[in-house]
N, C-alpha and C positions, 0 to 999 in steps of 0.2 A: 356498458357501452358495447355494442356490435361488433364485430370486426372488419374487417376492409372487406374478405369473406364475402359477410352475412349481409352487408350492405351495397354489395354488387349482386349478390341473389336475388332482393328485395328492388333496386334499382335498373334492370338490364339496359342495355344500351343496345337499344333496337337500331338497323340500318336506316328507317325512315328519319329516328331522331338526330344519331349522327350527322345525316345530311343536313339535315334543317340549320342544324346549330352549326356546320362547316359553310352554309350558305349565309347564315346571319353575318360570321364575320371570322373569313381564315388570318391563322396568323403565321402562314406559309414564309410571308418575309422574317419573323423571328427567326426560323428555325437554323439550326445551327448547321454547316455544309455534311458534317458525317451522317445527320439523321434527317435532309431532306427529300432525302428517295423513301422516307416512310409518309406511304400517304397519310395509313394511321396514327399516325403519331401527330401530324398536323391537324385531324380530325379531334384528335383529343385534346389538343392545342386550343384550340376552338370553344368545343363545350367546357370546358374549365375558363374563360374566356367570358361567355356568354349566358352562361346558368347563375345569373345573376339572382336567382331567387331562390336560388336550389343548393344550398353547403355540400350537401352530401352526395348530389351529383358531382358538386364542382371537384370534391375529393376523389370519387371512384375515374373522373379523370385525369386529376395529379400524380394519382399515385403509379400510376407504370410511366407516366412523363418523366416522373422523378426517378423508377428505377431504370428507365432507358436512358437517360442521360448520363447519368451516372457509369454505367456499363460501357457507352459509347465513350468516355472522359472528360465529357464535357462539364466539368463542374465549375467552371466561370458561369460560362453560359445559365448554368440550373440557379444557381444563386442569385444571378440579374433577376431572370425570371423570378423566381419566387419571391425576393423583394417588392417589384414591381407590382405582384399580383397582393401582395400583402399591403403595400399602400392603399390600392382598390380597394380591398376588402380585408379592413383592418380590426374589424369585430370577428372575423372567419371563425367559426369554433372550434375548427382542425388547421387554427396558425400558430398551435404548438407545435404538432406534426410538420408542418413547413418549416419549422426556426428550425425543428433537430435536424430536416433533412441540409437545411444550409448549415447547421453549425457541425455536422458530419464533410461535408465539401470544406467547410474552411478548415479542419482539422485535414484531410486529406492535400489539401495544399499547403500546411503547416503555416496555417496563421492563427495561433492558437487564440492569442485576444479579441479576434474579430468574433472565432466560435463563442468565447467564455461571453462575449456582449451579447449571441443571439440565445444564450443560454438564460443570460440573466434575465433577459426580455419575456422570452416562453413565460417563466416563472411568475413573473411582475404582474404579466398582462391577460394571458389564456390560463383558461380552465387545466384542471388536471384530465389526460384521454386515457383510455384505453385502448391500446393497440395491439392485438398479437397478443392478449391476456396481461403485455406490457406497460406500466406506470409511466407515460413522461416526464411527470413530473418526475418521478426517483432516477428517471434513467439522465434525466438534465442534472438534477442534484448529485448522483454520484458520478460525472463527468466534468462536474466544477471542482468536486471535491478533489479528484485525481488531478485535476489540470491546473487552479488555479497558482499562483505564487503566494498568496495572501493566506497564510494560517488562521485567521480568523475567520476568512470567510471559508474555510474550507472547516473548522469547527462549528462552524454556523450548520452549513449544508448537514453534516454528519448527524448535530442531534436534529435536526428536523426530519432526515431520513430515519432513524430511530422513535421520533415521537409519531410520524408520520406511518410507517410503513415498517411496525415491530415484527408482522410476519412474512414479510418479504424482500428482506435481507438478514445479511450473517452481522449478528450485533455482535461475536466476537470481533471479529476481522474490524467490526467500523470498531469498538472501544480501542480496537491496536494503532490503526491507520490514526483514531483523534489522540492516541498519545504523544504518538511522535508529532503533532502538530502543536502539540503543547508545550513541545521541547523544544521546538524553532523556537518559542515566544518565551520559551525558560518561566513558564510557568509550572513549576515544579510538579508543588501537591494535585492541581489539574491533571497533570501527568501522570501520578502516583495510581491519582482516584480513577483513571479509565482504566491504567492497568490491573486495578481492581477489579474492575466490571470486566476486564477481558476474561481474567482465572474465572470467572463465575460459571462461562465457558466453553466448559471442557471438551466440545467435540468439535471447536473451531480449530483448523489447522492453516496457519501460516504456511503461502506459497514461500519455498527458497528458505524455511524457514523453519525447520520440525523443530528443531531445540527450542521456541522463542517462550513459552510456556513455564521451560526450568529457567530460563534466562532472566525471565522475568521475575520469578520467587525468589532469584537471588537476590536482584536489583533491591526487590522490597525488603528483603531479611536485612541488605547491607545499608540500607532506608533507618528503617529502627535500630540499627545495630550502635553501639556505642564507638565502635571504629579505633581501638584501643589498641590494637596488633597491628595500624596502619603507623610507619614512618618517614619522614619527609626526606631524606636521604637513603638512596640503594643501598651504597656502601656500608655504612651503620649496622641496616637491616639483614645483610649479609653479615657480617663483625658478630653481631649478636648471634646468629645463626649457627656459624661455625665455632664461637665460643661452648653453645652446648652441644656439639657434638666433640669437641675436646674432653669436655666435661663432665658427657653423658648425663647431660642436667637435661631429661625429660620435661620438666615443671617449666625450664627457660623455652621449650624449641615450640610448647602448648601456647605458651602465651602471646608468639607470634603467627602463630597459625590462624588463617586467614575463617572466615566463619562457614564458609562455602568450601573448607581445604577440601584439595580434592586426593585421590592416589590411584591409577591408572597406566597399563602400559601404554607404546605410541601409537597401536590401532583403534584404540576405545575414544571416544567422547566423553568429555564433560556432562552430557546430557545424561549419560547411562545413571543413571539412580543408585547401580555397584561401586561406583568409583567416592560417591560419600560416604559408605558404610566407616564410623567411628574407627579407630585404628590408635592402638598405642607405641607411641614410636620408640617410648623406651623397651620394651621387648627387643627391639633393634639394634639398640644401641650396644656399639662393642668401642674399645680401645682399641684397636685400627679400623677404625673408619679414617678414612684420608679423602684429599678434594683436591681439587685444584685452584690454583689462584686468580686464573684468569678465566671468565665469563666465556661458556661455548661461541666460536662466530657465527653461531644462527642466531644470535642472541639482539637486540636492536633497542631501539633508544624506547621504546614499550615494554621489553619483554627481556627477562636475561635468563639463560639458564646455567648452573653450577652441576658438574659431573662430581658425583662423589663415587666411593666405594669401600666395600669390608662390610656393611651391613651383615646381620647374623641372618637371612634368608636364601631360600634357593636363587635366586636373584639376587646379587651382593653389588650388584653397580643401580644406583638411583641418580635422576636426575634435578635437583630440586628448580621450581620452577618460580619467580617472579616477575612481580607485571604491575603495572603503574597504573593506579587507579583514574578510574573518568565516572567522577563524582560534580557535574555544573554547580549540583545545588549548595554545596558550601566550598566555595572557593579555597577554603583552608586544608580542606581535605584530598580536592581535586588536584591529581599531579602527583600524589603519594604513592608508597608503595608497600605495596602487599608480598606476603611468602602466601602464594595461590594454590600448592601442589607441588605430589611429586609422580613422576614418570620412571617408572622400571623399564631397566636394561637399556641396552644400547639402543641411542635415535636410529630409523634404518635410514 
């Protein structure tokens, strides 16, 4: 398909024809009060109007209508119109091109159902175009996908964008976006299985979002994992905690060690790949280690952390860290809590 370019090259708009098609039939009273001192613009008005036989005229004159209007604010105005001209001419083979410029005006006035209706339409009814080397149909598909309320139909859009259009989009990014749609609908393994296809990968990066790759290995490790170091009471899991550090029972502090434990001072990330390097804690372990009894107050109805100290390292103050599992897919599980990590030296 041409481009708007190549098909005003190929189509010029001579001053003779201009006139003709402004004399057939002006549409001067349309014109909106900011853009009616353009005479051009009414002459374009015109032959979009009156190129009843001619699409690809009628397009090389919509198209700066539509970006002058637009520019000017008029986008009431642009939407009447192209409506209007889409009921006339409602086989148009560029009334894709026309839904997205009105479904771009109703996002711009924030009616967002009115766009996601001229979205669905484009789709139902016109051709896929080519515009600007650009897909309407993918640019309609991945603007319902973003915009809609409805998880399904936004996993709908995603794999057709995929089935549709593998070399022109990021199939990581879409397997990430249709996970999380599978998790509004709490269809778990659906979920599982995209982020499957996400790790596949590797050079997809999540905006706001560099860790989401390890975040995601974990999810799946804690997936398969047998979830056996998870308990349903904090306090227990603390109890148990500090029993083997009285105890120096290594073998007790392993077994609750989360499968993702991590060990990290307060500047590092999770994400760092050094902070799971194996570590044995009984090496550690000395007869004064001591703690405290009560939970730091950064600590929250998610997250507690316990100050300990005496550790045998150059670093003798740790922080051990727990945090309340958010597991939907067995309720039994979901709400428990994990010994996650431990954090050296003092929080700053």
């Amino acid at each position: 398909m041409p481009t708007m370019f190549d098909m005003t090259a190929k189509c010029p708009l001579t001053l003779l024809s201009i006139l003709f098609y402004a004399l057939l039939g002006s549409c001067s009273s349309e014109v909106p009060p900011s853009l009616s001192k353009d005479d051009n613009f009414t002459e374009l008005l015109a032959i979009a109007r009156n190129s009843t036989e001619n699409s690809a005229m009628r397009f090389i004159a919509l198209e700066p209508i539509i970006v002058r209007a637009r520019d000017a604010g008029e986008i009431a105005w642009l939407n009447r119109y192209l409506g209007d001209f889409l009921n006339s001419y409602p086989e148009d083979p560029y009334g894709a091109y026309y839904l997205t410029a009105m479904a771009e005006g109703a996002l711009e006035s924030e009616s967002k159902e009115l766009a996601l209706d001229y979205l669905r339409r484009l789709l139902k009814n016109y051709p896929d175009l080519e515009i600007g080397d650009k897909s309407i149909h993918l640019l309609a598909m991945d603007e319902i996908a973003r915009q809609t309320d409805n998880p399904r139909e936004a996993i709908l859009m995603r794999m057709r964008m995929g089935q549709r259009y593998p070399n022109r989009i990021d199939l990581g990014s879409n397997y990430f976006a249709m996970a999380g749609e599978h998790r509004k609908l709490g269809d778990w393994e659906a979920m599982y299985q995209a982020y499957k296809n996400f790790l596949k990968h590797t050079n997809t990066a999540i905006p706001g979002n560099s860790a989401a790759a390890k975040r995601i290995e974990a999810d799946l490790a804690f997936h398969k994992s047998d979830k056996t170091w998870t308990m349903e009471n904090l306090d227990n899991l603390v109890a148990a905690i500090k029993h083997g550090l009285r105890t120096q029972n290594g073998a007790l502090l392993r077994r609750y060690q989360a499968i993702d434990f991590f060990l990290m001072n307060w500047s590092q990330e999770t994400s760092d790949s050094f902070t799971h390097i194996p570590m044995t804690l009984e090496s550690f372990l000395t007869s004064t280690i001591s703690y405290r009894n009560e939970f730091e107050e950064f600590s929250s109805s998610n997250e507690a952390y316990l100050w300990t100290t005496g550790w045998t390292w150059r670093i003798p103050t740790w922080y051990l860290y727990f945090r309340r599992i958010d597991y939907p897919p067995d309720p039994e599980i979901n709400g428990r809590w994990e010994w996650a990590g431990i954090y050296f030296g003092e929080r700053i």
